[in-house]
C-alpha positions in Angstrom: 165.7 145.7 198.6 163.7 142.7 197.1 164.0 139.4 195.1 163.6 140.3 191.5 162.7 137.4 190.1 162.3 134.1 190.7 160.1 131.3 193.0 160.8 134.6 196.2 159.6 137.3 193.7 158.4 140.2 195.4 160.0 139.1 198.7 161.3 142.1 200.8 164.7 141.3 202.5 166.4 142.7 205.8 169.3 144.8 205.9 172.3 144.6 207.8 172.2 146.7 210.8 174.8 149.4 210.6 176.2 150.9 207.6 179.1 148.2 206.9 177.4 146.9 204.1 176.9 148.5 200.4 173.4 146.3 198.4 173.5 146.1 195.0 170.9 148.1 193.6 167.5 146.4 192.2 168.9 147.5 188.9 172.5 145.9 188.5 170.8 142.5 190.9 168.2 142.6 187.6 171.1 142.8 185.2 173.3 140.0 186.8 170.4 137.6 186.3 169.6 138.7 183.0 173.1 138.2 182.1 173.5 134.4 183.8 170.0 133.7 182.6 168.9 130.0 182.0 172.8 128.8 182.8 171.8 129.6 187.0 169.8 126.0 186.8 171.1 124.0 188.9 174.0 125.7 189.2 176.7 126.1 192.4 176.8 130.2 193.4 179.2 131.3 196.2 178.1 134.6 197.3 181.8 136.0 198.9 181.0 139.0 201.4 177.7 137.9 201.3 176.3 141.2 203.3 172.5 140.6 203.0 172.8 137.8 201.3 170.9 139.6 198.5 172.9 137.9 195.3 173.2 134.3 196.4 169.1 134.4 197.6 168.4 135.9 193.9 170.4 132.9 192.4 168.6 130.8 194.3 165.3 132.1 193.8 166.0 131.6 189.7 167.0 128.0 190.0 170.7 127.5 191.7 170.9 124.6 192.8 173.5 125.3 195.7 174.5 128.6 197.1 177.7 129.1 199.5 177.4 132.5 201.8 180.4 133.1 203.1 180.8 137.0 205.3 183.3 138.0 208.5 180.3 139.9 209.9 178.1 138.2 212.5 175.5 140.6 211.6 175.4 139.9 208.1 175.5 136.0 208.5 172.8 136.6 210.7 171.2 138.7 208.3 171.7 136.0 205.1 170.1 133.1 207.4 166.8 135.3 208.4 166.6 136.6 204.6 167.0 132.8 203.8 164.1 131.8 206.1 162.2 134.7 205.1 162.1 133.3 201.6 162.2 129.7 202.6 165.0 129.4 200.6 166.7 127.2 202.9 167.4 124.1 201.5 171.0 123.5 199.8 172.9 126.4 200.8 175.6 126.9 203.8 176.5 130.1 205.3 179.8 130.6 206.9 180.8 133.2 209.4 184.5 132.5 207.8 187.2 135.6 206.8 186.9 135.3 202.8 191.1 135.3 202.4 191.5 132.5 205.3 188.5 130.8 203.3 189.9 130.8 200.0 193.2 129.7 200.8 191.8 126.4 202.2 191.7 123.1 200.7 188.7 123.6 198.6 185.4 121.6 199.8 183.3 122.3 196.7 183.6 123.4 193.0 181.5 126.4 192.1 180.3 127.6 188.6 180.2 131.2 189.7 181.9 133.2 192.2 180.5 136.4 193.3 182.2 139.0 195.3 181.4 142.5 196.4 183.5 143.6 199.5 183.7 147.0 201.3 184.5 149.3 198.8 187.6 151.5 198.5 190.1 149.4 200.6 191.3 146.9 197.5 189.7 143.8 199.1 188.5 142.8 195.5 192.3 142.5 194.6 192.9 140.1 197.1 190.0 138.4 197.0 190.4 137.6 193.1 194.5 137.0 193.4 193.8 134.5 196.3 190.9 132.9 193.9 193.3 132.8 191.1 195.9 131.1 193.3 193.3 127.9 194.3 191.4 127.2 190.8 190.4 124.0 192.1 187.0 125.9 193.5 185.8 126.5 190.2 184.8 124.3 187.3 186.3 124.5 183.9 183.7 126.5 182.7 183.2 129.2 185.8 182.7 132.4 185.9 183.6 134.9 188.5 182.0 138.4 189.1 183.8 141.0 190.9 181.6 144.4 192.2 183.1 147.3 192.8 182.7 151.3 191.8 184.7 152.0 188.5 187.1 154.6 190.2 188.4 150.8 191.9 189.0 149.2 188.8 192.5 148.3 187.5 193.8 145.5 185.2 195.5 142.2 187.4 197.9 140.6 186.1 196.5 136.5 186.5 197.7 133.5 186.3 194.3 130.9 185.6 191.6 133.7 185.5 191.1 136.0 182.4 189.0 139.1 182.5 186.2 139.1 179.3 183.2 141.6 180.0 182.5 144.7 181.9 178.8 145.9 182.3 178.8 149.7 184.1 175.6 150.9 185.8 176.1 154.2 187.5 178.4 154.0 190.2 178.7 150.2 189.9 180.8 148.0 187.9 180.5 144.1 187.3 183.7 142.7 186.0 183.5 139.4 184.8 186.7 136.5 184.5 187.0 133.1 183.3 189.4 130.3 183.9 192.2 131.0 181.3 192.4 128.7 178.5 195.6 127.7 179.8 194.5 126.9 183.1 191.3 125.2 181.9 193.5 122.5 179.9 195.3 121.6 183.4 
């Protein structure tokens, strides 16, 4: 597992001990950037079940200008902050050791333009994590985007109230699902 792209190109990055964690492939992390392109400048990136920290450190290494890890697994935050130092990609980013749903249902503490979350697979954490997302809009800007990871067999339409799914991009056993604040909810 490396940094694609970006000022950390080339830049190996540690695992998580264990085998609680799923990476995303070089090939869907390639993908993703392709896909947010030139908009990551500057942009604010929370990385939800951050694992490695993989995602949020390829945001930043592509120009985000603020990156949010946020995992329940000592290990993994422990993981993100050595990956982070590793790549000395330090600077304007926070990692939580924080439960994602408790997280999420706080009083939101910054608005981000894209949400990214990839839990354990298989045990419809995604769900939860999007419905409690699309319950507190006020962490994302008008324009946001969030991306949900999960294998296709986990995929099932949600019924939402401010998000709106509008792509899907499959690559193997992985599928990005990509929402946007509804047009409703964006003229609130």
């Amino acid at each position: 597992m490396r940094v694609i792209r970006g000022k950390a190109r080339g830049f190996h990055l540690h695992s998580v001990p264990g085998d609680t964690t799923r990476p995303i492939t070089d090939r869907v992390k390639e993908a993703l950037i392709n896909i947010l392109g030139p908009d990551l400048q500057g942009a604010s990136f929370m990385d939800l079940f951050a694992g490695t920290g993989s995602v949020g450190i390829e945001a930043l290494s592509n120009g985000a200008g603020y990156v949010h890890f946020i995992d329940n697994s000592r290990a993994a935050v422990e993981t993100v902050r050595t990956n982070l130092a590793h790549t000395k990609l330090e600077g304007n980013v926070e990692v939580l050791h924080r439960n994602a749903f408790t997280f999420l249902e706080g009083k939101p503490d910054h608005i981000f333009d894209y949400v990214y979350i990839a839990p354990p697979q298989y045990k419809g954490l995604w769900k939860q994590a999007l419905t409690a997302l699309d319950a507190k809009p006020g962490w994302l800007v008008e324009d946001a985007w969030v991306i949900v990871q999960i294998d296709p067999k986990e995929y099932e339409t949600l019924s939402l109230q401010n998000l709106e799914e509008f792509d899907q991009r499959r690559y193997g056993s992985t599928l990005l699902v990509f929402y946007e604040r509804s047009e409703t909810d964006a003229q609130t």
